[in-house]
Backbone as CSV, one residue per row, in Angstrom:
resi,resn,N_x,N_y,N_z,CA_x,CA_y,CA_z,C_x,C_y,C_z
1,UNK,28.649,-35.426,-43.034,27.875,-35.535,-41.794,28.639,-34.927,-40.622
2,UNK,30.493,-35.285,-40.801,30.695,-34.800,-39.728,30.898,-33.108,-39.370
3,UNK,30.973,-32.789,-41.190,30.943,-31.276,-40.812,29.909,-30.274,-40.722
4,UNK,28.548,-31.135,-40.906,27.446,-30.752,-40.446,27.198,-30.607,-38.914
5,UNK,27.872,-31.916,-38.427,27.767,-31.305,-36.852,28.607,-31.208,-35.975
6,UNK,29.904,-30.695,-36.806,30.591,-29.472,-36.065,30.169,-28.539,-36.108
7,UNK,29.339,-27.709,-37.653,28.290,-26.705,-37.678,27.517,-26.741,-36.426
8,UNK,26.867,-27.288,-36.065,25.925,-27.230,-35.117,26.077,-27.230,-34.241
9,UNK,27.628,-27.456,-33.248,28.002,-27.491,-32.459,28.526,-26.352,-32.020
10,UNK,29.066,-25.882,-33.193,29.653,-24.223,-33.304,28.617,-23.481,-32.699
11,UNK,27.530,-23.189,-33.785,26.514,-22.816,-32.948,25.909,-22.888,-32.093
12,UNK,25.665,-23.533,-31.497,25.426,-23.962,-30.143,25.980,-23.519,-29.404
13,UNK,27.820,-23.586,-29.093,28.386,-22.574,-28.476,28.437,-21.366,-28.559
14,UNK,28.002,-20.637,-30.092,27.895,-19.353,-29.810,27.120,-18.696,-29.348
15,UNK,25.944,-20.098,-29.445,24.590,-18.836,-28.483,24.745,-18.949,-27.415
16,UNK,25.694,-20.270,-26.379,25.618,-20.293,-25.431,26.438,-19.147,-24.689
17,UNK,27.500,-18.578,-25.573,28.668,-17.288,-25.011,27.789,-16.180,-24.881
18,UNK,26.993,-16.281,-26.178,26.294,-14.901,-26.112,25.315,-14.458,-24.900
19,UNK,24.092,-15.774,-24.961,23.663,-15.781,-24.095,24.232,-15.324,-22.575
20,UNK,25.112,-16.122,-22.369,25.914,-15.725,-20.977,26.506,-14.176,-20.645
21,UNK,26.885,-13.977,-22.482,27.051,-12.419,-22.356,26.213,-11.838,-21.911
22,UNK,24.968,-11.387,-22.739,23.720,-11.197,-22.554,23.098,-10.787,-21.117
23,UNK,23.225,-11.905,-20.440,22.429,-12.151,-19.026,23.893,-11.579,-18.085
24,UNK,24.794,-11.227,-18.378,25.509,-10.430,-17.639,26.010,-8.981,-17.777
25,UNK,25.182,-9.039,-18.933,24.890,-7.397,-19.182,23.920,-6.755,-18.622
26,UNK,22.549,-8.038,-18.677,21.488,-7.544,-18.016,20.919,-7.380,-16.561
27,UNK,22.300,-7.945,-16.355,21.955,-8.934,-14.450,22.290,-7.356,-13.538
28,UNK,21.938,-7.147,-12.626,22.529,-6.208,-11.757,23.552,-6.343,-11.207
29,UNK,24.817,-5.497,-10.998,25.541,-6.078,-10.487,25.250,-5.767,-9.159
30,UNK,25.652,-6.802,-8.639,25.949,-6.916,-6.400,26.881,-6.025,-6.103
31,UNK,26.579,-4.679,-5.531,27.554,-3.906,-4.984,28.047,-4.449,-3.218
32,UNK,29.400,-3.966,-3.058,29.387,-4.348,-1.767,28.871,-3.209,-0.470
33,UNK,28.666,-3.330,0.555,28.415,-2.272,1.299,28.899,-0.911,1.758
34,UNK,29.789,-1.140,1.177,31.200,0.208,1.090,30.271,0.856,-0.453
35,UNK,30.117,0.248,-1.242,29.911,0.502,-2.890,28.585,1.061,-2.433
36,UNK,27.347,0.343,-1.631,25.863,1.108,-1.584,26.683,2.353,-0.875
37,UNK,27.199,2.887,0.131,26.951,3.657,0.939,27.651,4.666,0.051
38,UNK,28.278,4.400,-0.683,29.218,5.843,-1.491,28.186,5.839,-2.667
39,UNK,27.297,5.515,-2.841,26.074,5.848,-3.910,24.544,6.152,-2.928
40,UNK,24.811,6.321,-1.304,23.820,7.134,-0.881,22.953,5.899,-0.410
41,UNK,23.375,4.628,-0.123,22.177,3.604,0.447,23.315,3.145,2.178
42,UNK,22.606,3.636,3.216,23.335,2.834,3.994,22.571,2.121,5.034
43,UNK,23.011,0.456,4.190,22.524,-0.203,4.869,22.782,-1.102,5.829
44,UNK,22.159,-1.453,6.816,22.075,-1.668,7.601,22.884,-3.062,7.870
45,UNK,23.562,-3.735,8.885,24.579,-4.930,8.932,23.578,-5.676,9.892
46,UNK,22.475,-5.339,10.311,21.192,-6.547,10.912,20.259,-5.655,10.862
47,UNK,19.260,-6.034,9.791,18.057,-5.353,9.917,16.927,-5.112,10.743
48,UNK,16.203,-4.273,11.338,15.818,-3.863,12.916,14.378,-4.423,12.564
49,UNK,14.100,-5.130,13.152,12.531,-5.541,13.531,11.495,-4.029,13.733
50,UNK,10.350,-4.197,13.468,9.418,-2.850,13.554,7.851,-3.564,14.458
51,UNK,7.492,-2.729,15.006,6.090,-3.333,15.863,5.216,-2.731,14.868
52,UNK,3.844,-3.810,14.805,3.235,-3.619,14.361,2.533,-1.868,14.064
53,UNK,1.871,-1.693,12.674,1.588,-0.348,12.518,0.134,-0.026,12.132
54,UNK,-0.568,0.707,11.591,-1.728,0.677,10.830,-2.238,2.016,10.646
55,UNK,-2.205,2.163,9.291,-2.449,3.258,8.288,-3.756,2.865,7.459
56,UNK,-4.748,3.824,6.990,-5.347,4.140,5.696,-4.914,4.757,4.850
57,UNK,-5.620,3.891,3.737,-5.019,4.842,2.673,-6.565,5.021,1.746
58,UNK,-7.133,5.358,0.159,-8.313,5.484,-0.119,-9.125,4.323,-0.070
59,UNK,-10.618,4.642,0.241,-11.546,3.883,0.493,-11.837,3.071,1.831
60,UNK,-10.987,3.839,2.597,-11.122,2.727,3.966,-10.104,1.494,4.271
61,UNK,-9.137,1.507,2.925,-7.932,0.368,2.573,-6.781,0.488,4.180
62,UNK,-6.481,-0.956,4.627,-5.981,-0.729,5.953,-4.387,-0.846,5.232
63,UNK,-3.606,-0.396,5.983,-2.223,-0.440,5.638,-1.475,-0.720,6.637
64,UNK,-0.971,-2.150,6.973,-0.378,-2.601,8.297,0.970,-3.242,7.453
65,UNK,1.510,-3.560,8.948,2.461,-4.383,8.920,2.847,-5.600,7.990
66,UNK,1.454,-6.274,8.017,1.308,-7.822,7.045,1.433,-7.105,5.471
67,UNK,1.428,-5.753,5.494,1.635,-5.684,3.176,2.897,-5.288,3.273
68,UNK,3.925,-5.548,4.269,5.447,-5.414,4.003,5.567,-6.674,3.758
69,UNK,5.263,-7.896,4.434,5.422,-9.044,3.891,5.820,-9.370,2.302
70,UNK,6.903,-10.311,2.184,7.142,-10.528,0.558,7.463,-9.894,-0.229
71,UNK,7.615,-8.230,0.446,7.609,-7.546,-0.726,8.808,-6.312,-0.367
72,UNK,9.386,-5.720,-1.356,10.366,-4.445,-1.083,9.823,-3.603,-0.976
73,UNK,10.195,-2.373,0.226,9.089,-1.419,0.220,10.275,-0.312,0.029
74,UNK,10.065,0.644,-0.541,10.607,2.115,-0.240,9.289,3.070,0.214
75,UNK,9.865,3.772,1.644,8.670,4.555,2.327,9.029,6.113,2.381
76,UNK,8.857,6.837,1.601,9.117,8.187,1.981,8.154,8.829,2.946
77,UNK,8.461,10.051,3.617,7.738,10.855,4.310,7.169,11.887,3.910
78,UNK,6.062,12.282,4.145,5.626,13.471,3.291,4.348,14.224,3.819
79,UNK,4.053,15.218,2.889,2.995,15.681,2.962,2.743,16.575,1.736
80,UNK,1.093,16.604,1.653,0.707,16.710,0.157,1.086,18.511,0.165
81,UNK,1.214,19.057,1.082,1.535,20.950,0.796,2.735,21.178,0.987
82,UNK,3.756,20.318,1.262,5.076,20.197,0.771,5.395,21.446,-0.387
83,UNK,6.392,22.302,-0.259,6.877,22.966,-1.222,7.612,22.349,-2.242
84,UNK,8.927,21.840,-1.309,9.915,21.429,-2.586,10.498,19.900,-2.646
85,UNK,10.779,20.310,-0.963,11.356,18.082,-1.036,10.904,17.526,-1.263
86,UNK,9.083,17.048,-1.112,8.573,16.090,-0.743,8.245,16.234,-2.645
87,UNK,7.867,16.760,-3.138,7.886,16.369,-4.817,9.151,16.190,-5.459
88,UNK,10.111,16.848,-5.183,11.426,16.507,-5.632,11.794,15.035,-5.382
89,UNK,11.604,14.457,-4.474,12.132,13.230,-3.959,10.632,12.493,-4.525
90,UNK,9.660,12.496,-4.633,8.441,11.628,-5.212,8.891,11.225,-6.947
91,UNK,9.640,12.579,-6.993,9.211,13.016,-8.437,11.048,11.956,-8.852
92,UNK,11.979,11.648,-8.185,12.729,11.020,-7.816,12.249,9.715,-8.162
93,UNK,11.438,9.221,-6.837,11.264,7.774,-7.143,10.326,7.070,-8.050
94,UNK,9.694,8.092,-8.811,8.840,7.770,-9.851,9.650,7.450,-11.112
95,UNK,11.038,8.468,-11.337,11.897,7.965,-12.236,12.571,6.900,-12.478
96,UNK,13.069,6.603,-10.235,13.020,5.137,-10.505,12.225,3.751,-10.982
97,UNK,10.738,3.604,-10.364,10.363,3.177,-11.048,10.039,3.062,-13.008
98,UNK,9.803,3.690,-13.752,10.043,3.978,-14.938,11.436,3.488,-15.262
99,UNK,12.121,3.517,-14.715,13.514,3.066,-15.607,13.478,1.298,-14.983
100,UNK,12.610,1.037,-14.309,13.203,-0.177,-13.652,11.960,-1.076,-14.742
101,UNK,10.457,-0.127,-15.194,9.821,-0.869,-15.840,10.085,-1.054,-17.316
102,UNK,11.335,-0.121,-17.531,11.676,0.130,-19.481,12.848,-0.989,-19.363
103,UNK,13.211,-1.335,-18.160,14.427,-2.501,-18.069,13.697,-4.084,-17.859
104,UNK,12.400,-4.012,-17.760,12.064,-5.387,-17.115,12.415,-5.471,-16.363
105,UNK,12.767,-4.827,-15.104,12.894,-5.155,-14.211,11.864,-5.845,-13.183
106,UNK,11.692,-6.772,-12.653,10.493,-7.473,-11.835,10.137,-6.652,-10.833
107,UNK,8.909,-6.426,-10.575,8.099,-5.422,-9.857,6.904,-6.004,-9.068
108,UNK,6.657,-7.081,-9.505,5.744,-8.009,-8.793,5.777,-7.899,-6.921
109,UNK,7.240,-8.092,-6.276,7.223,-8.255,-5.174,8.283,-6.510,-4.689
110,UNK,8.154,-5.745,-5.661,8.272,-3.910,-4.944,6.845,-2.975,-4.681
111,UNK,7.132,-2.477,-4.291,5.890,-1.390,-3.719,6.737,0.121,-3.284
112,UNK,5.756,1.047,-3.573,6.183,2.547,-2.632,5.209,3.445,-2.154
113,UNK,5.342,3.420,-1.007,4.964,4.152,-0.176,5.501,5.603,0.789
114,UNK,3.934,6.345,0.817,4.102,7.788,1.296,3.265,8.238,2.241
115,UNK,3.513,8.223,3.132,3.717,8.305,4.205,3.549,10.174,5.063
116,UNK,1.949,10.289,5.531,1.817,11.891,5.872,2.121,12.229,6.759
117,UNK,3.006,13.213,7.204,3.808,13.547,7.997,2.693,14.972,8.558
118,UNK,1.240,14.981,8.400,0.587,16.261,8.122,-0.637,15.281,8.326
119,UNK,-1.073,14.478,9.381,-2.456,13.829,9.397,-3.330,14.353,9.490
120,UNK,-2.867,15.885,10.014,-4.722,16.793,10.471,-5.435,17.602,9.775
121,UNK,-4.140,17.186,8.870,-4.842,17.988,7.174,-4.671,17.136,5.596
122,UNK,-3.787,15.896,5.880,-3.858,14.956,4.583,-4.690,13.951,5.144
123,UNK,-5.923,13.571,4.604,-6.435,12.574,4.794,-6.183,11.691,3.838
124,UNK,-6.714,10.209,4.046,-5.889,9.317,3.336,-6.475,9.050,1.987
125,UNK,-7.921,9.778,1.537,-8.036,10.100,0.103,-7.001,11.286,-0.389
126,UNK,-6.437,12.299,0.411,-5.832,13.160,-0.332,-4.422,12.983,-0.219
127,UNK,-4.017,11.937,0.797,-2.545,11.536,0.116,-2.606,10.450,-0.861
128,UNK,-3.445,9.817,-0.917,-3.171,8.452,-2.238,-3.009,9.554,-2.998
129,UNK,-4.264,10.240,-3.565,-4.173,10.709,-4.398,-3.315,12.030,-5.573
130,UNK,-2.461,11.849,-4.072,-0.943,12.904,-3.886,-0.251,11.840,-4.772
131,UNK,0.181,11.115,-4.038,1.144,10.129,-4.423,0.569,9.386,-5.722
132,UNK,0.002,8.900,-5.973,-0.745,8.579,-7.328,-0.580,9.509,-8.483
133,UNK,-0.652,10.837,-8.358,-0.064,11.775,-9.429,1.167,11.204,-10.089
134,UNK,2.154,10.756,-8.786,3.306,10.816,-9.584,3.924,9.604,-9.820
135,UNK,2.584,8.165,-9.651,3.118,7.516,-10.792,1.513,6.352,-9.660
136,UNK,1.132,5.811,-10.745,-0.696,5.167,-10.161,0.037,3.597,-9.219
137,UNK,1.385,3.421,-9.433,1.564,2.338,-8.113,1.751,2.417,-6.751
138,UNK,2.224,4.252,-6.619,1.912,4.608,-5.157,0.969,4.312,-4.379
139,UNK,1.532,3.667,-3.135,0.273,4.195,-2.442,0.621,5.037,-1.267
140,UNK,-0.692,5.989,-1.370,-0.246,6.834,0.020,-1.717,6.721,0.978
141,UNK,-1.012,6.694,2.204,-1.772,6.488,3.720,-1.214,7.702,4.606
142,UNK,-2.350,7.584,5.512,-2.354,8.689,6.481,-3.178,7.657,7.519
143,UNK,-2.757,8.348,9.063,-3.602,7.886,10.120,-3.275,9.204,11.318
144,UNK,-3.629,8.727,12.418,-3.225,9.957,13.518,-2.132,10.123,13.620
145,UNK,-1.825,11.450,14.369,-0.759,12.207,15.296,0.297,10.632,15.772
146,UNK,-0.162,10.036,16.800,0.443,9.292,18.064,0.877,8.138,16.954
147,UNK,0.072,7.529,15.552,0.328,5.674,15.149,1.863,6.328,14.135
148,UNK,1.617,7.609,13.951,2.441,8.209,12.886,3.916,8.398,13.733
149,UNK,3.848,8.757,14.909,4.895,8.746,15.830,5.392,7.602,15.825
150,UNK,5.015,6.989,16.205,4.966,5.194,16.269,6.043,4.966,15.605
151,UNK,5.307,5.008,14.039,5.950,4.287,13.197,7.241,5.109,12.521
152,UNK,7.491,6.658,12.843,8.392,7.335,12.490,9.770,7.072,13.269
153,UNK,9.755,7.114,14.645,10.432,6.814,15.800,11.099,5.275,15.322
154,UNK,10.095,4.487,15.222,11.430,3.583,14.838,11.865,3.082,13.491
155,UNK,11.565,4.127,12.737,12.538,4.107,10.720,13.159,5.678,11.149
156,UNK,13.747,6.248,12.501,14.619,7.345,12.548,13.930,8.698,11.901
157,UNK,12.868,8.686,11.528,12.070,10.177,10.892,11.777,10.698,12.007
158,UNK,12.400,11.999,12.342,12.311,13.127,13.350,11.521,14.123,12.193
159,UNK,11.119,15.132,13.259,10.531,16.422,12.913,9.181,15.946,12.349
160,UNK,8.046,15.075,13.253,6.874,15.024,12.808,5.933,15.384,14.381
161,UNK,6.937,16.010,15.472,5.639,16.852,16.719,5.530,17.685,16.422
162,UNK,4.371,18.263,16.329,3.976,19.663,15.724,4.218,20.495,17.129
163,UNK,3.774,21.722,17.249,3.246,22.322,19.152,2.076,22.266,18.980
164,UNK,1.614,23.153,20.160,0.334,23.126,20.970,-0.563,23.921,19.745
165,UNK,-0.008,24.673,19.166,-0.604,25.506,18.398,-1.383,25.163,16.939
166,UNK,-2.242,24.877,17.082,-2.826,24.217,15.711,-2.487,24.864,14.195
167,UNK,-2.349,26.269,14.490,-2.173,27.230,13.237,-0.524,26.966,12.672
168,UNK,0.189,26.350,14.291,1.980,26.222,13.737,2.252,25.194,12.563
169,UNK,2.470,25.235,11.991,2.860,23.746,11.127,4.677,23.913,10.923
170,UNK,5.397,24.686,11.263,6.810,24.973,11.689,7.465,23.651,11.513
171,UNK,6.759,22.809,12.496,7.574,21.236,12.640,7.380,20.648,11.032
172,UNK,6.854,20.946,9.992,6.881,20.217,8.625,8.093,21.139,7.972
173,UNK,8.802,22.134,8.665,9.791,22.625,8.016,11.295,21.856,8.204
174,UNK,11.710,21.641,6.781,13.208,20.529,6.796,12.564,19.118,7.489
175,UNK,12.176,19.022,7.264,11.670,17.432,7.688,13.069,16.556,7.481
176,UNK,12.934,14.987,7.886,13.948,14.580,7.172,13.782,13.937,6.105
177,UNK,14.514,14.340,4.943,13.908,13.524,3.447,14.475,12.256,3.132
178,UNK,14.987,11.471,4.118,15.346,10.098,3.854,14.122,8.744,2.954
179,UNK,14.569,8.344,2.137,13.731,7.076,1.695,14.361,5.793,2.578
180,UNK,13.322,5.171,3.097,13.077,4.188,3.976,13.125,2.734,3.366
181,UNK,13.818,2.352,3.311,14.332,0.771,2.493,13.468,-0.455,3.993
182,UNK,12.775,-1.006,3.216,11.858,-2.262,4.336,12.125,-3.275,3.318
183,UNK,12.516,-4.627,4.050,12.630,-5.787,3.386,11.831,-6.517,3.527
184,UNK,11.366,-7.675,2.419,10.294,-8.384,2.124,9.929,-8.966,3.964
185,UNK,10.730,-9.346,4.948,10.256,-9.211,5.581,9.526,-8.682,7.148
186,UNK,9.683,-7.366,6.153,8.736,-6.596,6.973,10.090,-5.757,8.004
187,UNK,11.340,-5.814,7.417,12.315,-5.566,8.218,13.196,-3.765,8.246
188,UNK,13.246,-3.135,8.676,14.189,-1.946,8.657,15.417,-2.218,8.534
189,UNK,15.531,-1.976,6.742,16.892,-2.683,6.426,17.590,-1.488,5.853
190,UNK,17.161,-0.286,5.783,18.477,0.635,5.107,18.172,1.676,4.629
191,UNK,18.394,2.806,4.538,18.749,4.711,4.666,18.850,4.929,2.822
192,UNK,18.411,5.723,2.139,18.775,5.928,0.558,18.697,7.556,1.598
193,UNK,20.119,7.995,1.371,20.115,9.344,1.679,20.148,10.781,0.815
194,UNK,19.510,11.469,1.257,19.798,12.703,0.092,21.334,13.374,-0.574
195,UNK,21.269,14.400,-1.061,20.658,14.392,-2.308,20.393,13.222,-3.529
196,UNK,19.568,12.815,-4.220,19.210,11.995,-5.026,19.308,12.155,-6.115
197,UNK,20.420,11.139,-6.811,20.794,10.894,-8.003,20.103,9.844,-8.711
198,UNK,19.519,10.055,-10.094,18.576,8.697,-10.541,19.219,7.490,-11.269
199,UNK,20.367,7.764,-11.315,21.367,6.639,-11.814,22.159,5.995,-10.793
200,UNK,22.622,6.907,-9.461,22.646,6.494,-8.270,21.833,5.272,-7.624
201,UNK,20.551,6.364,-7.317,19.398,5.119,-6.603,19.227,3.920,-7.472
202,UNK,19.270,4.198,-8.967,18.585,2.866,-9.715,19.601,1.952,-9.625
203,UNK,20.748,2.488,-9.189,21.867,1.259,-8.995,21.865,0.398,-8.090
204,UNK,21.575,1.427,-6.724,21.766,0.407,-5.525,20.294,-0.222,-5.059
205,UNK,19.406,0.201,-5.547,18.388,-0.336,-5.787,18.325,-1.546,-6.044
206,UNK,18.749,-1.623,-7.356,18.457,-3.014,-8.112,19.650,-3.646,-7.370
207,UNK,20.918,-3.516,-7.197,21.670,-4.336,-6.475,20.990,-4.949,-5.213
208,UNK,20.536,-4.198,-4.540,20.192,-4.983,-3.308,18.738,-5.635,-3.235
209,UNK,18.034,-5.261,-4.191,16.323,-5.711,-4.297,16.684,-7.011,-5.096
210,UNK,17.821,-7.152,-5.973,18.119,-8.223,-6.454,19.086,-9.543,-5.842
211,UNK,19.938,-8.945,-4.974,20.774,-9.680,-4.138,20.402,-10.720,-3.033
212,UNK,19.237,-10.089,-2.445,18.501,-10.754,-1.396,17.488,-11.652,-1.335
């Protein structure tokens, strides 16, 4: 009897090591803020409050302030006639997602968003449906000239005044290709800077979407 349940005791501890192994293989690790910023995330040491915003995106869908709530947002800038950044960097965070859904990673409370830097010619059926190409959890919104200022001015995105000239579109040249880190609440919390590495981002990603 009694060496029946030392047997069982044995075991017991070994699933409990393993286990522990296990879940610290799988856990993300917590980088420190020195560690995000030398992998291209720099974030922020008090995250900046944002005034309210409001975007469409397809069907008339409103896109404000209240769907940052609860949730992680990454916001790129864009526009759907983009040559090279604005798919390079889509085509970027679509990989992230995909590796974060082949990991189980929880996705329930992330989101990504894209953001038209080109309102007088992406309407907000033809940016969802931009952003939806490159992976169906995007969502992309568009609204005017002035709400787009708004909301660029304070997440630091320059190069979205066009001139006087309707035919110029000049100002969509070099844009800035920063991804826009917003925290569940609703906060301007941190810079993923270019160039983009997908083992990079998926690192500091999950470190900090998991940390907080």
């Amino acid at each position: 009897m009694t060496i029946k349940k030392n047997i069982i005791l044995i075991g017991l501890f070994i699933f409990i090591v393993l286990s522990l192994f296990i879940n610290k293989l799988t856990t993300p690790r917590v980088l420190s803020t020195n560690e995000l910023l030398i992998n291209g995330l720099f974030l922020f040491e008090n995250p900046k409050q944002i005034s309210d915003f409001s975007f469409y995106s397809a069907n008339g869908e409103v896109f404000n302030k209240s769907n940052l709530n609860d949730k992680w947002t990454l916001m790129y800038f864009g526009f759907t006639r983009c040559p090279d950044e604005c798919p390079t960097t889509m085509y970027q965070i679509s990989k992230l997602i995909k590796i974060l859904r082949e990991k189980e990673f929880p996705l329930n409370d992330k989101q990504w968003v894209l953001v038209s830097i080109d309102p007088e010619r992406d309407s907000p059926e033809d940016i969802n449906k931009y952003a939806k190409g490159f992976d169906a959890s995007f969502i992309g919104v568009s609204n005017t000239r002035p709400m787009l200022l708004n909301l660029a001015t304070q997440l630091s995105v320059n190069n979205v005044m066009p001139s006087g000239d309707k035919m110029d579109h000049s100002h969509l040249d070099n844009h800035v290709n920063n991804i826009i880190l917003l925290n569940p609440k609703g906060e301007f919390a941190g810079v993923f800077r270019p160039p983009f590495d997908i083992s990079r981002l998926s690192l500091t990603y999950q470190s900090i979407t998991s940390s907080k």
